[in-house]
Residue, then its C-alpha position, 0 to 999 in steps of 0.5 A: x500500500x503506497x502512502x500519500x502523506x506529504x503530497x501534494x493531492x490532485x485537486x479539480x478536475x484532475x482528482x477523478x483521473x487521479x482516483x481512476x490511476x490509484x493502485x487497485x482501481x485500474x480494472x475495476x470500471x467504476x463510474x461517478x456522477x458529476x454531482x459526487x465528483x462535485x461533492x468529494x473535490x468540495x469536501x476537500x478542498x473544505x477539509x484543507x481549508x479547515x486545517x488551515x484555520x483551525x476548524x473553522x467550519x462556517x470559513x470553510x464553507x463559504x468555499x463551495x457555497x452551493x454544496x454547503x448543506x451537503x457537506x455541512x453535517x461532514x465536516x461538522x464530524x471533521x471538526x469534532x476530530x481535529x486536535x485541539x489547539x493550544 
């Protein structure tokens, strides 16, 4: 199993063609809908802004407005998860 710690992470439209080349999923043929390839790159994107300012939840959402409400209840588990900050 490779690690991807330290990594820059595929972000946009590159992240689909980079799960299609993840080990393990070159034979499977799996195919998602715009609106979950939408969802996953926005709770991302998301979950890297969080990281950055602490948990800030309501910053992080103002990133992707239009998928807030689904997001929302994901990263409020995210937040609960972050470790604390001194």
């Amino acid at each position: 199993m490779s690690s991807t710690r330290g990594q820059t992470q595929p972000r946009g439209r590159y992240a689909l063609q980079a799960l299609s080349r993840t080990k393990g999923w070159s034979h499977a043929h799996v195919h998602y809908d715009e609106r979950e390839v939408t969802l996953a790159i926005a709770l991302s994107e998301c979950l890297d802004e969080m990281q950055k300012n602490g948990g800030n939840i309501e910053a992080a959402l103002s990133r992707s407005p239009q998928v807030a409400a689904d997001i929302k209840p994901l990263l409020e588990v995210a937040a609960m998860l972050l470790p604390a900050t001194a």
